[in-house]
C-alpha positions as CSV (number, residue, x, y, z in Angstrom):
1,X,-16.9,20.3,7.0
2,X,-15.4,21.3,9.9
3,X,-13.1,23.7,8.7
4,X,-15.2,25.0,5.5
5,X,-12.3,24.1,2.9
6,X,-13.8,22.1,-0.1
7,X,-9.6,21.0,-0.7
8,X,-9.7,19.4,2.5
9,X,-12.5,17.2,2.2
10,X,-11.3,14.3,0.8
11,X,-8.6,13.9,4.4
12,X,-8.5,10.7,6.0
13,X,-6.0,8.6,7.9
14,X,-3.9,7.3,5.6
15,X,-4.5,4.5,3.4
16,X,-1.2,2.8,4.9
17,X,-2.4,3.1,8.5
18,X,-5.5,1.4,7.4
19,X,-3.7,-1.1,5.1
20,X,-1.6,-2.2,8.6
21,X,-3.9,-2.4,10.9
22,X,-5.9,-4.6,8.8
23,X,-3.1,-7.0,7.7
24,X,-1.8,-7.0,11.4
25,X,-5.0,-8.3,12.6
26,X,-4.4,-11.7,10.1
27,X,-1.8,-12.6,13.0
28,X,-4.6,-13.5,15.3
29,X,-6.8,-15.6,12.9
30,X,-6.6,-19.2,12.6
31,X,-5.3,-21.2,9.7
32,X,-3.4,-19.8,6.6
33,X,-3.2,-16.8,7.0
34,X,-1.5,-14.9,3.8
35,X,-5.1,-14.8,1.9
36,X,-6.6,-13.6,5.1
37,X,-4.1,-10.9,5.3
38,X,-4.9,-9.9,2.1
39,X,-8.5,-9.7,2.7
40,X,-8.3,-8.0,6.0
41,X,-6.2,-5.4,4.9
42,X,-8.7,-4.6,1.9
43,X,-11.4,-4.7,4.2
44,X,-9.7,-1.8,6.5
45,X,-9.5,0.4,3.3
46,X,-12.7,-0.4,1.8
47,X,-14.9,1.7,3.6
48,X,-13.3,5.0,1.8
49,X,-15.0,3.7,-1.4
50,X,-17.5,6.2,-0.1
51,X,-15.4,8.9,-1.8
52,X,-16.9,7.7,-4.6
53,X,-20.2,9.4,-3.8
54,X,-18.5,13.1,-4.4
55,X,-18.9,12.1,-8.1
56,X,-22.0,11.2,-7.6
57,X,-23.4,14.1,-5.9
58,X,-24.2,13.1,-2.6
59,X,-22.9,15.2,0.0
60,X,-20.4,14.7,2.6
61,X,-22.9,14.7,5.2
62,X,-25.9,12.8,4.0
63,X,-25.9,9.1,5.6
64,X,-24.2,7.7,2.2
65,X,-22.2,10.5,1.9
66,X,-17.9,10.0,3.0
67,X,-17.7,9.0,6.5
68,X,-21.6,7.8,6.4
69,X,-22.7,4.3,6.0
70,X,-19.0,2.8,5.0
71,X,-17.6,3.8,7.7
72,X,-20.8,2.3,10.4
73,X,-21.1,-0.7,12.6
74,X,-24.0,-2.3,10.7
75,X,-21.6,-1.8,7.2
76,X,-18.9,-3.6,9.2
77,X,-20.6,-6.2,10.3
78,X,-22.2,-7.3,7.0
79,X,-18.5,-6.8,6.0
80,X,-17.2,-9.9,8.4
81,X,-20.2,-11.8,7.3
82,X,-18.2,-12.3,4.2
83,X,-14.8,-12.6,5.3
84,X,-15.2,-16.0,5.6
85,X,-15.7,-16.6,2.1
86,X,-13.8,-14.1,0.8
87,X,-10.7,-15.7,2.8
88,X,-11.3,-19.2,1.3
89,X,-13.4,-20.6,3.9
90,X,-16.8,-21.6,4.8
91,X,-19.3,-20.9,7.7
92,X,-20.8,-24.4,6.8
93,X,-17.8,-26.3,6.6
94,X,-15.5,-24.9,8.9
95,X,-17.5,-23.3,11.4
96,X,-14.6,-23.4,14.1
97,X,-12.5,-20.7,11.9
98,X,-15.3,-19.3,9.6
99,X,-16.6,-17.4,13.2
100,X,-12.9,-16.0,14.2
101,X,-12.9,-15.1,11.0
102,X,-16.0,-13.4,10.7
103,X,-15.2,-11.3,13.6
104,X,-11.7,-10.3,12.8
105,X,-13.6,-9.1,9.0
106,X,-15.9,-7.0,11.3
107,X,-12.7,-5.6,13.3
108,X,-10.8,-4.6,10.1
109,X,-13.5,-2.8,8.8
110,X,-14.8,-1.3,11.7
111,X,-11.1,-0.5,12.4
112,X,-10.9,2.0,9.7
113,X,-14.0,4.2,11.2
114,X,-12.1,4.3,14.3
115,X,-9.2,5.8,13.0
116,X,-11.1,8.4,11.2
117,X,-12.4,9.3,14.4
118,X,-9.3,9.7,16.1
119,X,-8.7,12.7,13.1
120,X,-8.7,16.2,13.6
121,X,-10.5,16.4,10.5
122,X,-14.2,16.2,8.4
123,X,-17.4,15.8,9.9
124,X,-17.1,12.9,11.7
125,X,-17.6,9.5,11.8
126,X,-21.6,7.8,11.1
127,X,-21.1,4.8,13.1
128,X,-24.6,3.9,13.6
129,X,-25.7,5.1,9.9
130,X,-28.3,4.3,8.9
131,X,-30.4,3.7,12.2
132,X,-29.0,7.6,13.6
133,X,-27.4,10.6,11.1
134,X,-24.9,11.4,13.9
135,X,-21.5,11.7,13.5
136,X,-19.0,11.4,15.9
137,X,-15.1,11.5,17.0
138,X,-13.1,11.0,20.2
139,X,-12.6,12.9,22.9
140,X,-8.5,12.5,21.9
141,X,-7.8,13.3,18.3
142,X,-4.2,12.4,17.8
143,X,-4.4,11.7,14.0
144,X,-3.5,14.6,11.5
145,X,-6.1,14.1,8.6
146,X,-3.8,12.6,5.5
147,X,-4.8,14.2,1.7
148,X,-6.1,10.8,0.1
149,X,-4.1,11.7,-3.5
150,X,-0.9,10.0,-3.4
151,X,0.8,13.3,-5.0
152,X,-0.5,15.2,-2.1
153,X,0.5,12.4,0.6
154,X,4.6,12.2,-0.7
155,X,5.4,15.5,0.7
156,X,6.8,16.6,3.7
157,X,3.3,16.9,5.3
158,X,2.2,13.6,4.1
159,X,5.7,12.5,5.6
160,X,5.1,14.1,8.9
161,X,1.7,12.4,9.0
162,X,2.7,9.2,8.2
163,X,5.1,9.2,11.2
164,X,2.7,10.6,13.3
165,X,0.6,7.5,12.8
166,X,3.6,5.6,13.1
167,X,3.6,6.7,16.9
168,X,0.2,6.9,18.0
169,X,-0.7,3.5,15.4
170,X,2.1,1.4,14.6
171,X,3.7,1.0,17.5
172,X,0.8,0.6,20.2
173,X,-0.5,-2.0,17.5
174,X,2.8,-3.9,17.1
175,X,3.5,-4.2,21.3
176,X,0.1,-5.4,21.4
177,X,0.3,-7.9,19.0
178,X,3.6,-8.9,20.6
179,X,2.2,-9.5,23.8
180,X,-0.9,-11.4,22.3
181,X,1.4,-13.9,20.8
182,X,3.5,-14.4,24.0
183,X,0.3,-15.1,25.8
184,X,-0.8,-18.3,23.5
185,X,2.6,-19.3,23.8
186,X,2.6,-19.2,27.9
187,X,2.5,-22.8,28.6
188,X,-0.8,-23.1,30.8
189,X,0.0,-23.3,34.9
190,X,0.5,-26.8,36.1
191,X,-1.2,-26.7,39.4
């Protein structure tokens, strides 16, 4: 770890960052698009599963280990592979949405990793796990790493986290899905 503290291991940008950004993506799929929020949002979470592996054994920095393989490019894109199907649709039969949807899946998933890496926390982030053991993070780390136990978040810490996010997350996210949707409802230039 980068700081050497076992208690700090288990940091993270917070589940409800995640949880957004994920259901905020729903706005620019096609269709019904409840179910999809839904799914995106568990998708953008789901990688943290990895926290799991402390139980297990495996450490932080093997490739399976927090941060490793859940948190990749290749794990998100098998992850949009079944967002299709796990929003209701099918790659067979509705090939025009299944792709959009397959992609936003990918985006939700692969969103979480990128936050991570925009923490001033852990070891990093294993985007290309399992094809290279590195780890990385951005250049800019806005992000305050958030305790993952709920007891630990609802404090004035976890509060002052939370609106960090809020600043550096929420807000770019929201005025870029604002202008998205006023551009596909520009009426196209009558020449």
């Amino acid at each position: 770890m980068a700081d050497g503290s076992a208690g700090r291991r288990f940091q993270l940008a917070s589940a409800f960052t995640h949880v957004v950004v994920g259901g905020a993506l729903a706005s620019l799929g096609p269709g019904p698009r409840l179910r999809l929020a839904v799914v995106l949002a568990a998708l953008s979470v789901f990688p943290d599963a990895d926290v799991i592996g402390f139980r297990l054994g495996i450490p932080y920095e093997h490739p399976f280990g927090h941060r490793g393989f859940t948190h990749s490019i290749p794990f998100a894109l098998l992850c949009g592979a079944f967002t299709p199907w796990l929003s209701g649709r099918s790659l067979r039969t509705d090939v025009r949405s299944g792709w959009p949807i397959a992609g936003l899946g990918f985006l939700a998933t692969l969103s979480h990793g990128v936050l991570d890496a925009f923490t001033n926390g852990g070891l990093g982030v294993g985007f290309f796990t399992p094809f290279s053991p590195e780890r990385f993070f951005f250049p800019w780390r806005p992000l305050q790493v958030s305790p993952i136990s709920a007891g630990a978040f609802f404090s004035s810490t976890g509060l002052r986290i939370l609106a960090s996010e809020v600043v550096w997350v929420w807000l770019p996210l929201a005025v870029a899905l604002g202008v998205s949707r006023l551009a596909r409802r520009r009426p196209p230039n009558a020449a």
